[in-house]
C-alpha positions in Angstrom: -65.0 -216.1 -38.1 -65.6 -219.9 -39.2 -68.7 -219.4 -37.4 -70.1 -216.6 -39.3 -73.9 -217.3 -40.9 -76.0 -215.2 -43.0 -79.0 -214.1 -40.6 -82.0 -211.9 -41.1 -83.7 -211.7 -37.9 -83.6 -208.9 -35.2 -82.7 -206.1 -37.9 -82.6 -202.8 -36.3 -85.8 -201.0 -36.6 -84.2 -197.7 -36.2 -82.2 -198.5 -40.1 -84.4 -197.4 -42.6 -83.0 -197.5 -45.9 -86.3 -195.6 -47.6 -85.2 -192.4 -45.5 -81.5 -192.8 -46.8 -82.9 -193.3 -50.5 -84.9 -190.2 -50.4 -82.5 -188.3 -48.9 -80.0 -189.4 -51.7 -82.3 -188.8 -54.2 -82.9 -185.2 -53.6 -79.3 -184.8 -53.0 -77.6 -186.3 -56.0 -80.7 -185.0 -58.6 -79.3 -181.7 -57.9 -75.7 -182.8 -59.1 -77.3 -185.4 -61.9 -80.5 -187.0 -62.0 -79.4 -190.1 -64.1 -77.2 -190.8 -61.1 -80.5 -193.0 -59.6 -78.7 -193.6 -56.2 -79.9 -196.1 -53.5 -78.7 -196.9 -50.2 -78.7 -200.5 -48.3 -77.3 -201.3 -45.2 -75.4 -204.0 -44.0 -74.7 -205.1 -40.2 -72.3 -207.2 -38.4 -73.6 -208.8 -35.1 -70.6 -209.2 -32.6 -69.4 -207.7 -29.1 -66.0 -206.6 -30.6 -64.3 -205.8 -34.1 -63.9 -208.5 -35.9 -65.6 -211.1 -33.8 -68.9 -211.0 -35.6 -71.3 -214.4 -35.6 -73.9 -213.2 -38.5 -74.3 -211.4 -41.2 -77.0 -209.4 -42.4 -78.6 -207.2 -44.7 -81.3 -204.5 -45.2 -84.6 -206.5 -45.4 -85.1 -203.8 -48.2 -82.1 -204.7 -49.9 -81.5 -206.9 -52.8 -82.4 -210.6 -52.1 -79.2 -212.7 -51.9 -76.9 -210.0 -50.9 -76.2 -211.6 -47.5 -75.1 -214.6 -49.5 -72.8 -212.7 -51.5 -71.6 -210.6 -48.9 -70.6 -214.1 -46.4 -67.4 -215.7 -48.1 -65.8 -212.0 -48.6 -66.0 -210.5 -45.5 -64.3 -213.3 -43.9 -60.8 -211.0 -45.3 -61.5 -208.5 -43.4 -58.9 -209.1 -40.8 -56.2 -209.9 -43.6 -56.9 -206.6 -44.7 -56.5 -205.3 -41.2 -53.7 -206.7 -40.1 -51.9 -205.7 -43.8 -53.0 -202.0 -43.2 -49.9 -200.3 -41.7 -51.8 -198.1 -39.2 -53.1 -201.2 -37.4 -49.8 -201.5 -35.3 -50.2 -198.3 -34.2 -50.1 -197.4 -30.4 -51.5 -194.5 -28.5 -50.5 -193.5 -25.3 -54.2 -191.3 -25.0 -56.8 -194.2 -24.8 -59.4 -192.7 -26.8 -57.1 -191.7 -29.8 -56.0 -195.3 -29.6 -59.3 -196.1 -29.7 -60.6 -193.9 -32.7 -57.6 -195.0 -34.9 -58.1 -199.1 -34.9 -61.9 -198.2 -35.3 -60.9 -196.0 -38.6 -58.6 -198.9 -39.4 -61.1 -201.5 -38.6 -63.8 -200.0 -40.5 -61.2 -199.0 -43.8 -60.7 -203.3 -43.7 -64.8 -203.4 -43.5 -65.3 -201.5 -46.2 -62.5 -202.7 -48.6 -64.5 -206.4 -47.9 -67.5 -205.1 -48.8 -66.7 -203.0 -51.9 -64.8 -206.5 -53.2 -68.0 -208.6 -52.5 -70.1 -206.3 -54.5 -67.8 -205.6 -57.2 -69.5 -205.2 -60.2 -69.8 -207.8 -63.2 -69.2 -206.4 -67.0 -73.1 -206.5 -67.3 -73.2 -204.0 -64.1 -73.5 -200.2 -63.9 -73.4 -199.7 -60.2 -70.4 -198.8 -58.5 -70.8 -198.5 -54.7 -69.4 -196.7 -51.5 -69.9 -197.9 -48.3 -69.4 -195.8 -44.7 -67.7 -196.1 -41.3 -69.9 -198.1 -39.3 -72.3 -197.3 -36.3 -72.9 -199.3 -33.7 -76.5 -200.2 -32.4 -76.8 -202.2 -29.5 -74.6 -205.3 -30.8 -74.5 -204.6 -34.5 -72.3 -202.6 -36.1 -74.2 -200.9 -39.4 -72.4 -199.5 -42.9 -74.4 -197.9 -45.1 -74.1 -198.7 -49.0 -74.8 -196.2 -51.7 -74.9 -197.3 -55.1 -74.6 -194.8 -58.0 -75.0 -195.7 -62.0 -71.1 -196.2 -63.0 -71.8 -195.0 -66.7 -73.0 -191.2 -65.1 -70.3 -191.2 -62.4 -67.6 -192.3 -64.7 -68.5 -189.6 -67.4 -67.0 -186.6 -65.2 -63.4 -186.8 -64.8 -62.0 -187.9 -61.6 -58.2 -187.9 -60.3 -56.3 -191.5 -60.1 -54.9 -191.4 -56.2 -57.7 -191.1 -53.4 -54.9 -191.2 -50.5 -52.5 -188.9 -49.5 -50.2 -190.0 -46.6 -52.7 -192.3 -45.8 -55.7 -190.1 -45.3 -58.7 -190.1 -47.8 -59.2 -187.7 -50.3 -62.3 -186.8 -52.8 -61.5 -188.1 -56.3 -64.2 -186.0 -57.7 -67.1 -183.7 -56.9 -69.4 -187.0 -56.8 -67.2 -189.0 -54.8 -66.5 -186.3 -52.3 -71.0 -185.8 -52.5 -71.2 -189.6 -51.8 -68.7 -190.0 -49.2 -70.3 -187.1 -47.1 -73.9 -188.2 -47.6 -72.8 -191.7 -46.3 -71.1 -189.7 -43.3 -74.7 -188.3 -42.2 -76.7 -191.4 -42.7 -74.3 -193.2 -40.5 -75.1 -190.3 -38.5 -78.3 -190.6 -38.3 -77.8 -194.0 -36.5 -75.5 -192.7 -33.7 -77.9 -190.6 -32.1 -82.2 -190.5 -31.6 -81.2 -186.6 -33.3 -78.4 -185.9 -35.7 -77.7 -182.7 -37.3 -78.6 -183.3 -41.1 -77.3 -180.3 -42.6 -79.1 -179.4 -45.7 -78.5 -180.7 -49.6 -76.6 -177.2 -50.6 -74.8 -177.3 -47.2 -74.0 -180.6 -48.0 -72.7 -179.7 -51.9 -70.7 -176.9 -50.5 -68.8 -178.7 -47.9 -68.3 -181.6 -50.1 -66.5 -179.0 -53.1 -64.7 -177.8 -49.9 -63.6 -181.0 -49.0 -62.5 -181.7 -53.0 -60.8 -178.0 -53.5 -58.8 -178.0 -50.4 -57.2 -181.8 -50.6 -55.4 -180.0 -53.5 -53.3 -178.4 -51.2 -51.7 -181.8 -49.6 -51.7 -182.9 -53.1 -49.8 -180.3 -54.1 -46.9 -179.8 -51.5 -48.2 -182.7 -48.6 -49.0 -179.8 -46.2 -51.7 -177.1 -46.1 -53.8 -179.9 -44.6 -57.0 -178.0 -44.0 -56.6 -174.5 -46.0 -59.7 -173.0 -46.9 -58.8 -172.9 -50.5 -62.6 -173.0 -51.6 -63.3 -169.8 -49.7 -59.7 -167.9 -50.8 -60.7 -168.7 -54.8 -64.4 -167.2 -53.7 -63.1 -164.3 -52.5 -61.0 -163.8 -55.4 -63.6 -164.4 -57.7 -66.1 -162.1 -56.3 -63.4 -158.7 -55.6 -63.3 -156.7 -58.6 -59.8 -155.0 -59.3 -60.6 -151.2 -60.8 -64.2 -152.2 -61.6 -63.1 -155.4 -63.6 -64.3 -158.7 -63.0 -62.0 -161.6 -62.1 -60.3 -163.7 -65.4 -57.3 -165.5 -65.9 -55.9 -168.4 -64.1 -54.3 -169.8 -61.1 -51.7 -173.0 -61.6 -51.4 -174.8 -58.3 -48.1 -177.0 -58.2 -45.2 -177.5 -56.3 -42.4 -174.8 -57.4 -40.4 -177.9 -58.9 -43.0 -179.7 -60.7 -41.8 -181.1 -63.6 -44.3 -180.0 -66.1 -43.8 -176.3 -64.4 -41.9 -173.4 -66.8 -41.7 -170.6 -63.8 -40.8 -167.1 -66.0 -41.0 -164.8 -62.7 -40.2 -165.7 -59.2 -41.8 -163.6 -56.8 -39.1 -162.7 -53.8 -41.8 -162.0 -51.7 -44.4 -164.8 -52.2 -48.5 -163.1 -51.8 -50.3 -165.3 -49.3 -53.6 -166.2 -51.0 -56.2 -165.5 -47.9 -54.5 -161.7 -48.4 -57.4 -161.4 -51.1 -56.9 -157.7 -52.2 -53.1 -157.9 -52.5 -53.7 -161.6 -54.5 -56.4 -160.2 -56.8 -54.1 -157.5 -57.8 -51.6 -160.3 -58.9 -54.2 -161.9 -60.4 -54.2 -159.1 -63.3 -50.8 -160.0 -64.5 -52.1 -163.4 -65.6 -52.8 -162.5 -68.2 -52.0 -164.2 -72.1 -49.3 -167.8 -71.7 -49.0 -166.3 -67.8 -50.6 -167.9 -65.3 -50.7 -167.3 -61.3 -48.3 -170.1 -59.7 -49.4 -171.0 -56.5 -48.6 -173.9 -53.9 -51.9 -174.0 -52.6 -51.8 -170.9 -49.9 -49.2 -168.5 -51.3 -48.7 -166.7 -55.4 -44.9 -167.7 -55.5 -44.7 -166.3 -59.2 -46.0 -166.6 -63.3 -45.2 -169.4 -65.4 -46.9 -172.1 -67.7 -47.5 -175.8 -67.5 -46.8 -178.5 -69.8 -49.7 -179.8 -71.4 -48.4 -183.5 -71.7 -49.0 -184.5 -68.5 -45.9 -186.5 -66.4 -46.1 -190.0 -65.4 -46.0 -190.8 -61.9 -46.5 -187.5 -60.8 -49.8 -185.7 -60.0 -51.3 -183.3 -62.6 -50.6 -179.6 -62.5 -54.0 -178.0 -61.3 -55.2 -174.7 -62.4 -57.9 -172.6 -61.5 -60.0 -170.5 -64.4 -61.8 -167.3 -63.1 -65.1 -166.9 -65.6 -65.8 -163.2 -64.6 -68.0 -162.4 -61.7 -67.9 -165.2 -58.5 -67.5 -167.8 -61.2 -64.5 -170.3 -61.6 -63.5 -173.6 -62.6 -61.1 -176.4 -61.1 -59.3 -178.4 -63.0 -56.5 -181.4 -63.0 -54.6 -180.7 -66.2 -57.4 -180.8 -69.1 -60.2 -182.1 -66.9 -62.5 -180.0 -65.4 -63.4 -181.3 -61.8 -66.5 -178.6 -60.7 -67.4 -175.6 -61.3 -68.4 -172.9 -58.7 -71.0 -169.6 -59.3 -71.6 -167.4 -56.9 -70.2 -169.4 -54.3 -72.6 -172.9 -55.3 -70.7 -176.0 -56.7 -71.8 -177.8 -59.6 -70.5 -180.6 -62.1 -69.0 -179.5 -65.2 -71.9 -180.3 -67.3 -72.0 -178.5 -70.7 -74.7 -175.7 -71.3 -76.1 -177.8 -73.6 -78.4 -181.2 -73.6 -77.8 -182.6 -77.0 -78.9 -186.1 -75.9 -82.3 -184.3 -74.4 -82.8 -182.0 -77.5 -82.2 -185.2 -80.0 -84.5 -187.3 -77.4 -87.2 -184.2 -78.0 -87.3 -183.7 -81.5 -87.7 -187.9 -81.5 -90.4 -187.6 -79.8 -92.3 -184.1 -81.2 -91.6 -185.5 -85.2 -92.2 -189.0 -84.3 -88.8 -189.4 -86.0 -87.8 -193.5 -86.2 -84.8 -193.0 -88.2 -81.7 -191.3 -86.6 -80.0 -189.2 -89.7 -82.9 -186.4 -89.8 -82.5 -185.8 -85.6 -78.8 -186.1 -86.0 -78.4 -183.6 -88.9 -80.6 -181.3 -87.0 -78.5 -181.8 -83.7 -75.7 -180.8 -85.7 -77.1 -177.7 -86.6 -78.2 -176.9 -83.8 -74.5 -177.2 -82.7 -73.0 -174.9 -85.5 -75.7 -172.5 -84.3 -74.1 -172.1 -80.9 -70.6 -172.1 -82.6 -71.4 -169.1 -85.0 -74.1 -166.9 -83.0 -72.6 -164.2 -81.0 -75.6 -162.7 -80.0 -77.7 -165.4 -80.0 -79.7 -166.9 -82.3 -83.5 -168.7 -83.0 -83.6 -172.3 -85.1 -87.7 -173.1 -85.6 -88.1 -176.8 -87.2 -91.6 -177.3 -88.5 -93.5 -179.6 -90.5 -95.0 -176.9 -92.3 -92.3 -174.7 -92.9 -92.9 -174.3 -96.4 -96.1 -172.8 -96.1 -94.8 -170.5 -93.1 -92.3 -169.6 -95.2 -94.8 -168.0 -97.9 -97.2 -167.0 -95.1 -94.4 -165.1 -93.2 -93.0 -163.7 -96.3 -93.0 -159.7 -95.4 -91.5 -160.9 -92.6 -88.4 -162.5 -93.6 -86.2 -163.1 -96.2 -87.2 -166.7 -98.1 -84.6 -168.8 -99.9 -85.1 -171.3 -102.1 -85.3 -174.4 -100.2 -81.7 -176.3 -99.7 -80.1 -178.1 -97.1 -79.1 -176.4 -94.2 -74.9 -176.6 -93.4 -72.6 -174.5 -91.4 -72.1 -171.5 -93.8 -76.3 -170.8 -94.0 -76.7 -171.3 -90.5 -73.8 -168.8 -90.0 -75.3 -166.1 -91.9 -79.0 -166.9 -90.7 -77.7 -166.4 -87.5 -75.7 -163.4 -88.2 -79.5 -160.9 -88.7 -82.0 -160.8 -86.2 -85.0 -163.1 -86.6 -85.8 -167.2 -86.9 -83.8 -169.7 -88.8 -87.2 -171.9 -90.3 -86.2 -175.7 -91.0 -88.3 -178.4 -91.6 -87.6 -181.6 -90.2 -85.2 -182.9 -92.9 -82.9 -179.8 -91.7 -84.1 -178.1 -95.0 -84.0 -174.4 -94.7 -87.0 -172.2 -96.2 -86.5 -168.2 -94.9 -84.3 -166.7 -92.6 -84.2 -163.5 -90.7 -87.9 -164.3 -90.2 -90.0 -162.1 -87.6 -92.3 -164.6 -85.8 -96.1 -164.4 -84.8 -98.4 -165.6 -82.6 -101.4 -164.8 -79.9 -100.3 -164.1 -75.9 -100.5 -167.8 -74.1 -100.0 -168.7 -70.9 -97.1 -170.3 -71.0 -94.8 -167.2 -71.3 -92.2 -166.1 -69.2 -92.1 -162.5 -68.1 -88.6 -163.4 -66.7 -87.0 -163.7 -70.4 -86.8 -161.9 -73.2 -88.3 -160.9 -76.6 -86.7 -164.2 -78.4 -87.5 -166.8 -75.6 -91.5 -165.9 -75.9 -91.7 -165.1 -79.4 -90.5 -168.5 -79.6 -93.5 -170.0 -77.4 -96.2 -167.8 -78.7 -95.2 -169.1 -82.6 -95.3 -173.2 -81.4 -98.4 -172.8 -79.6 -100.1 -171.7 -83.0 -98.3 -174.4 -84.6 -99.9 -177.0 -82.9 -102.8 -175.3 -82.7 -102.8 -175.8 -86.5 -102.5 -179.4 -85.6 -98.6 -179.0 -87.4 -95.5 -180.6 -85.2 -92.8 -178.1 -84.4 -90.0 -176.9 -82.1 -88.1 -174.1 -81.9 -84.8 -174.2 -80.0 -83.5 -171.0 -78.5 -79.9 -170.0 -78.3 -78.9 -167.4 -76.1 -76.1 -164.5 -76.0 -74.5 -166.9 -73.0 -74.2 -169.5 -74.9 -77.5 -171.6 -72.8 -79.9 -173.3 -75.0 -84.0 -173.8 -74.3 -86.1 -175.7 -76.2 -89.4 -174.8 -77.0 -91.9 -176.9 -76.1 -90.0 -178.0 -73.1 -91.1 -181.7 -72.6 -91.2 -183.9 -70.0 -87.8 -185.9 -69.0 -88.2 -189.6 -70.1 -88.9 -192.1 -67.0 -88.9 -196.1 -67.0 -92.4 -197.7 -67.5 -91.8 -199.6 -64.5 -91.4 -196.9 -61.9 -94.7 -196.4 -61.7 -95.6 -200.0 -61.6 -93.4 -200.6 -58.8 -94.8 -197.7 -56.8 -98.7 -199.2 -56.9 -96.6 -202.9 -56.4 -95.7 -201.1 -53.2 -99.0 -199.3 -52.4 -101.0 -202.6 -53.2 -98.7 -204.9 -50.8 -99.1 -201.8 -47.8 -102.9 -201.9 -48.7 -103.1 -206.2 -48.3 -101.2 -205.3 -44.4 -103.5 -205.2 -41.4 -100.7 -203.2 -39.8 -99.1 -200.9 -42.7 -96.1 -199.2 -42.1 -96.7 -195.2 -41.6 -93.5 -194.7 -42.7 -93.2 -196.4 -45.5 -96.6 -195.2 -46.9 -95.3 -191.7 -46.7 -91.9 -192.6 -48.9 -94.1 -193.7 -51.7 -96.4 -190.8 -51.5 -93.1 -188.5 -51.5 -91.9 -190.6 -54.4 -95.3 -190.2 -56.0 -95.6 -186.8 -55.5 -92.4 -186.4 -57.6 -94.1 -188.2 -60.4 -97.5 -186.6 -60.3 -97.3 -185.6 -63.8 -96.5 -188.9 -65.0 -99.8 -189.8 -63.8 -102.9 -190.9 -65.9 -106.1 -192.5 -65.8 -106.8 -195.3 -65.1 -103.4 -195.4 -62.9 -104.5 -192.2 -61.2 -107.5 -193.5 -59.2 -106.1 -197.2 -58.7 -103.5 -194.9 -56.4 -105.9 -192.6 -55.0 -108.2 -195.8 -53.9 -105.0 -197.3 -52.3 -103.8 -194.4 -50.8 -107.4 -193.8 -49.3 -107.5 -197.6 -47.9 -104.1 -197.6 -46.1 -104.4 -194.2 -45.2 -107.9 -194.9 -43.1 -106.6 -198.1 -42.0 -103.1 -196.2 -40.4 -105.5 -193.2 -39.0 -107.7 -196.0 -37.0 -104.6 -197.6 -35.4 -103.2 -194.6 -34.3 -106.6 -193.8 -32.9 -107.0 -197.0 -31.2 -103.3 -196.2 -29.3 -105.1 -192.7 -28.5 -108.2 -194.3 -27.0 -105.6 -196.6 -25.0 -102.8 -194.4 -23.8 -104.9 -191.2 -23.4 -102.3 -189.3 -26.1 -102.8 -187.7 -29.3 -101.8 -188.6 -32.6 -101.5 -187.3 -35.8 -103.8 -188.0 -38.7 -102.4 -188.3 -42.0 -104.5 -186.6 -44.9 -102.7 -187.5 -47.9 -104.9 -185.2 -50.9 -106.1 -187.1 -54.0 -103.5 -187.0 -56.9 -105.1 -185.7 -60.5 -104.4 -187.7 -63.4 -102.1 -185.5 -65.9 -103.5 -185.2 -69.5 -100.7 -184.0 -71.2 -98.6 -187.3 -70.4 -97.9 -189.7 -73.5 -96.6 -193.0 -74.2 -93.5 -190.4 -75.6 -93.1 -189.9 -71.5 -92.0 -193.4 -70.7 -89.1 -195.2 -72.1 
């Protein structure tokens, strides 16, 4: 190890971190897209674990890494030799083999995860895999995530039981697997990729059924995701599933068990567990251990130190439930697809839309209206229409017969309440200053209505198209009978102005290459392609003419390999991108 030296030469050409990034990026958009992963590599060059000579990093990674990575990972047979596991023996060669690679490649990673450790000014928190090994390097792939996102949903404290890993949360069990088939990718010239909802399922299975060893240190291996499926989606006497599940050991502390079954119901016994589901019903709860229904009983809510939470499952009604570790909701699952616990509501979107629409500077008006908006969801039962509008007075008169006016006044909870209470609009101007309620609204057929939605959702659109036709600002938001909430016009998410300009940066330096990297090209035109409505003049045809020059310069090498070899090749025919005339400077932040 006193011999190790940063090197860059002889990267593998089969790493490619621009695959991995896409990859991640589709994957992790559909969990959040303000996660923004990306994924580096880093490789050891050595014949055996441990006796590396260099260290190196993705060419495409951040410069310097290498640097940062060389004093660190010099602990990583400190770490090894600490690690209990590494004085295991096998007596079957190739499990003794597999275990000091996992233990090998648990010190790796602890090394690497120290040298990037974050400072305060940070807001990337990293995982890294197992490693691959490719000719004489072995490879771990990095995947950085934005702390501030992944730190907003809950996670549990421990990430080991018995010394095997276990998820933390949904994202970490999502980041862990998506490392698992990049590495993958490596192993082998063709490696099953399964696809992104594959992918989000197994990873939910993965965090759902390590509740079972966390729970009672057994059960390794239940299929606990598919027993809660199956209880959510079996009706009992035409009634859909409700109430809830408590998984904890029988003596948990924070455990008050009022009934103990004699005859414990095995949960993957669906029909006989659903029916024991129906007595869980007011303060009683299912207990479980993680396979069987042992009885019904509460759970503390203080929770008891040292001690892993009690964890519950909530059944929602049809195929829909929650898991959670005391308070904190870990994922949700609908019809059998995982998701984060995100709340049905944007409020940060909606404030970052009416911002935009009103040109509002100040933050009191957006945040009264926010608030309202709020109270709205609160109070309306059956759903419930808020239009804000810069004109509102004059609708107000205009729309008279069709609504009930009130002298202006500042909208609070108790008018919003009743407004919502009758069928018809709330109308606000943007000071949150109600005008009429109960009002009926009008407008000519456009095409931006949704057959797929109902009476309030395209009233809604047909009335702000004729706004702004009238050259007046409004929005109308639109609260429905489940509780979801649209906004109307629905605008463009915010991107950084300088993800654009790193995309042509990358296009331009391709386009000054005599030899431009096929691959590479087509990243950027998938990254671009994502982006196409972000895309005005004169940005618009600087890319097409770039994409036209490297794309006739790739098309004549492959042709000149054709003339030589005899083969075919394919001819890329990237179409010209349209510049976008609805995009404003209120798109970029």
């Amino acid at each position: 190890m006193s011999q190790l030296r940063v090197e860059q030469a002889r990267w593998p050409a089969v790493v490619d971190s621009i695959d991995a990034t896409v990859d991640a990026e589709g994957l992790f958009a559909v969990l959040d897209e303000r996660l923004e992963p990306s994924v580096f590599y880093v490789a050891f060059r050595g014949d055996e674990p441990f006796g590396w000579d260099a260290v190196m990093t993705d060419p495409k990674a951040e410069r310097g890494l290498a640097e940062t990575l060389f004093p660190v990972v010099a602990k990583a047979p400190v770490y090894y030799a600490d690690d209990p596991d590494s004085g295991l023996i096998s007596m079957a060669p190739e499990h003794h083999r597999q275990t000091q690679k996992r233990v090998h490649d648990k010190a790796a990673r602890r090394a690497i995860l120290e040298a990037l450790a974050p400072d305060a000014a940070s807001d990337t928190k990293y995982w890294v895999s197992a490693s691959a090994r490719v000719d004489e390097f072995d490879i771990h792939a990095v995947l950085g995530l934005r702390r501030s996102i992944v730190e907003h949903y809950a996670a549990l404290t421990t990430d080991e039981v018995d010394r095997f890993r276990l998820p933390v949360s949904l994202v970490d069990a999502v980041a862990e697997m998506h490392l698992t088939r990049s590495i993958d990718a490596l192993r082998t010239d063709f490696a099953f990729r399964p696809r992104n909802a594959e992918l989000l399922r197994e990873a939910a299975d993965w965090l759902v059924g390590g509740v079972c060893p966390r729970v009672n240190g057994m059960a390794w291996g239940a299929p606990l995701s598919r027993w809660l499926n199956q209880l959510a989606s079996s009706p009992y006497e035409r009634r859909d599933s409700t109430g809830r599940l408590l998984l904890a050991r029988q003596d948990h502390p924070a455990l008050r068990v009022a009934v103990l079954f004699r005859d414990p119901v095995p949960l993957h016994a669906t029909r006989a567990a659903r029916k024991m589901l129906e007595t869980a019903a007011g303060e009683f709860a299912l207990l479980c251990d993680g396979t069987r229904a042992y009885g019904l009983g509460s759970a503390e809510t203080t929770p008891v130190p040292g001690d892993e939470p009690v964890f519950s499952v909530e059944f929602r009604g049809q195929a829909v439930w929650a898991l959670l570790a005391g308070h904190a909701e870990l994922l949700r699952v609908r019809f059998g697809e995982p998701s984060l616990p995100k709340p049905l509501v944007d409020m940060e979107k909606i404030a970052s839309d009416l911002r935009r629409i009103f040109t509002l500077a100040g933050s009191d008006q957006v945040t009264n209206i926010c608030d309202l908006v709020s109270c709205a969801i609160n109070s309306a039962t059956h759903g419930a229409l808020l239009v804000v509008s810069t004109i509102a007075e004059d609708e107000s008169e205009r729309l008279g017969a069709q609504g009930t006016r009130i002298s202006p006044a500042p909208c609070g909870p108790d008018l919003i309440a009743a407004g919502c209470a009758i069928d018809g609009a709330v109308l606000l101007d943007q000071s949150g200053v109600c005008h009429a309620i109960g009002v009926i609204l009008d407008g000519d057929a456009v095409p931006e209505g949704n057959r797929g939605r109902g009476a309030r959702y395209n009233s809604a659109v047909r009335y702000i198209a004729r706004t702004h036709e009238l050259g007046a600002a409004g929005a109308a938001i639109v609260i429905s009978e489940d509780g979801t909430v649209d906004m109307v016009p629905e605008l463009q998410p915010q991107i950084g102005r300088g993800v654009l300009d790193d995309l042509l940066g990358k296009l331009s330096a391709l386009s000054a290459q005599d030899d431009p990297d096929g691959r590479v090209m087509a990243r950027v035109i998938h990254r671009l392609n994502a982006l196409r409505n972000y895309l005005r003049e004169p940005l618009c045809s600087e890319v097409n003419a770039l994409k036209n020059t490297i794309q006739e310069r790739i098309n004549a090498q492959r042709a000149n390999v054709s003339a030589a070899t005899g083969l075919g090749y394919i001819i890329d025919d990237y179409p010209d991108f349209e510049p976008c005339e609805d995009v404003d400077e209120g798109c970029f932040r």
